[in-house]
C-alpha positions as CSV (number, residue, x, y, z in Angstrom):
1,X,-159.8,111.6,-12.6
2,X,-158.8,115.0,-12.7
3,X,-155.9,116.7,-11.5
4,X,-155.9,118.5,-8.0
5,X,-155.8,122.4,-8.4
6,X,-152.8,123.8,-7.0
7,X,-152.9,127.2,-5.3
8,X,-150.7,129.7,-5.9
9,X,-150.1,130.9,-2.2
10,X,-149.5,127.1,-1.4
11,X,-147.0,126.8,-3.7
12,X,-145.1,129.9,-2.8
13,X,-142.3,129.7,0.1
14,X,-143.4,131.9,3.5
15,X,-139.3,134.4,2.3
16,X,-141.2,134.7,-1.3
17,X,-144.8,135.5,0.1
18,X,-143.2,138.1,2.4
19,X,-141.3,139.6,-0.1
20,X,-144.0,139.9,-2.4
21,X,-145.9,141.7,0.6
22,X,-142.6,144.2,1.1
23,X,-143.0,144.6,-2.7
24,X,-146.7,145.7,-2.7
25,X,-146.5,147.8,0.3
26,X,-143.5,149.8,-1.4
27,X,-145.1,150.6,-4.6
28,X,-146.4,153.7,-5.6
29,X,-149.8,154.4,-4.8
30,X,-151.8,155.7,-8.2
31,X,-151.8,159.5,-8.3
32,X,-155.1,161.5,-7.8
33,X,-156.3,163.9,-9.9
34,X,-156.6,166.9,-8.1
35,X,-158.6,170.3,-9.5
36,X,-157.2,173.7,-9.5
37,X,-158.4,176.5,-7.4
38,X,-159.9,179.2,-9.2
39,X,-157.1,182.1,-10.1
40,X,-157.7,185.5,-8.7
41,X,-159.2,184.3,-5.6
42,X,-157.6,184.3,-2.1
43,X,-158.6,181.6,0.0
44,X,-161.1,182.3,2.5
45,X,-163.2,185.1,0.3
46,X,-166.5,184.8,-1.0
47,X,-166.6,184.4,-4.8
48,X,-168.4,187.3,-7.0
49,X,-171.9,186.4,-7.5
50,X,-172.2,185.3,-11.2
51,X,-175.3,183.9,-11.3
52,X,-177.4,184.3,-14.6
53,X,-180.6,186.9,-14.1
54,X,-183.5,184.4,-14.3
55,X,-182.2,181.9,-12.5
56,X,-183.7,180.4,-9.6
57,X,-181.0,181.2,-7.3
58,X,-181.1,184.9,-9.0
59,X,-184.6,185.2,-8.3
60,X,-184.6,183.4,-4.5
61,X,-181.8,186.2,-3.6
62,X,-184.2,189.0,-5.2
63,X,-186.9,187.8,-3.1
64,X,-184.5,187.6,0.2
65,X,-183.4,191.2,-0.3
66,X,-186.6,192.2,-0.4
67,X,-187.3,194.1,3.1
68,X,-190.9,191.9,3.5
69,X,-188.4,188.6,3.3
70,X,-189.5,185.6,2.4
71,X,-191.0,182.2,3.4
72,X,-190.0,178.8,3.1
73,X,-193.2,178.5,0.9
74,X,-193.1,180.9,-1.3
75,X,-189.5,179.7,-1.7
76,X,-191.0,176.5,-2.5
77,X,-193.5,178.4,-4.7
78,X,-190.8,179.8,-6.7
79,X,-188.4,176.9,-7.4
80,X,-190.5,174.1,-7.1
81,X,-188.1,172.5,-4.5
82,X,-189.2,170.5,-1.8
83,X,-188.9,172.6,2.1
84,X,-185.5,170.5,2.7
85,X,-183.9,171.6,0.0
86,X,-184.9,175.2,0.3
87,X,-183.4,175.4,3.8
88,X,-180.1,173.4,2.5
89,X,-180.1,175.9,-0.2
90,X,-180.4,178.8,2.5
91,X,-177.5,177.4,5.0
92,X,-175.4,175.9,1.9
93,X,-175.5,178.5,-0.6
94,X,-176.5,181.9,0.4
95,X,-174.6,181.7,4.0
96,X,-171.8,179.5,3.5
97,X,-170.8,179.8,-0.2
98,X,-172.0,183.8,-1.1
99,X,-170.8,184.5,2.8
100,X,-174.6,186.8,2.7
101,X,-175.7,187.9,6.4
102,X,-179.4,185.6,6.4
103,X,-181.6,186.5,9.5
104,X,-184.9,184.4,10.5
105,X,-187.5,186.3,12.3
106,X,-190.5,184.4,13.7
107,X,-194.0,185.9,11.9
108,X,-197.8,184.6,11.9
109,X,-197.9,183.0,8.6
110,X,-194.5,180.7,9.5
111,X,-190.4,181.8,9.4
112,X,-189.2,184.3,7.5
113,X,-186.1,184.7,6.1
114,X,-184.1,188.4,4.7
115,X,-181.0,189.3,3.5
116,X,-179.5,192.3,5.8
117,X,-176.5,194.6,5.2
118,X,-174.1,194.0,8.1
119,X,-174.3,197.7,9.0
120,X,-177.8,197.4,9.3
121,X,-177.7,194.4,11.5
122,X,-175.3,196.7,14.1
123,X,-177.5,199.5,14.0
124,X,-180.7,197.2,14.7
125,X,-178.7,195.6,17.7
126,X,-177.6,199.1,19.1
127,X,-180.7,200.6,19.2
């Protein structure tokens, strides 16, 4: 016959399992790794744009600056994104991260989307 297998929080006394709890909780927890911000910008400004000339966010911001605007599917047509990501793209990127005034206008052929100067967008609002 074999020999019973002892375990090791059986063997151990309730005042050495409790200290061995105190013991654990008290260590130091592993440090994170934690990036560094960019130098030379303050928080809460938009980066510079620094994108490369033929790239598809470079050409997607030519096409919204464009005073026609754009579609979702020509956007599509462009990348070769799916409409999702095009729209993510639009709220993710070119409003939150470039900070760039995006207005949607209702048209026949579906939504389109423009880039506007934020004097323009005053003027248009006081007329």
């Amino acid at each position: 016959m074999s020999k019973p297998v002892k375990r090791r929080s059986a063997s151990l006394s309730k005042d050495k399992k409790k200290a061995h709890r105190k013991s654990r909780a008290q260590a130091p927890a592993p440090k994170t790794m934690k990036y560094k911000r960019e130098s030379g910008v303050p928080v809460g400004q938009v980066r510079p744009q620094t994108s490369r000339p033929e790239s598809k966010q470079a050409r997607i911001i030519a096409m919204l600056r464009a005073p026609s605007g754009a579609t979702i599917e020509a956007l599509m047509r462009v990348t070769g994104w799916q409409p999702h990501s095009v729209r993510g793209f639009l709220a993710g990127v070119i409003r939150k991260k470039l900070g760039l005034n995006l207005v949607s206008t209702a048209a026949n052929n579906g939504r389109l989307y423009r880039i506007v100067d934020h004097t323009a967008v005053r003027t248009e609002l006081a007329a």
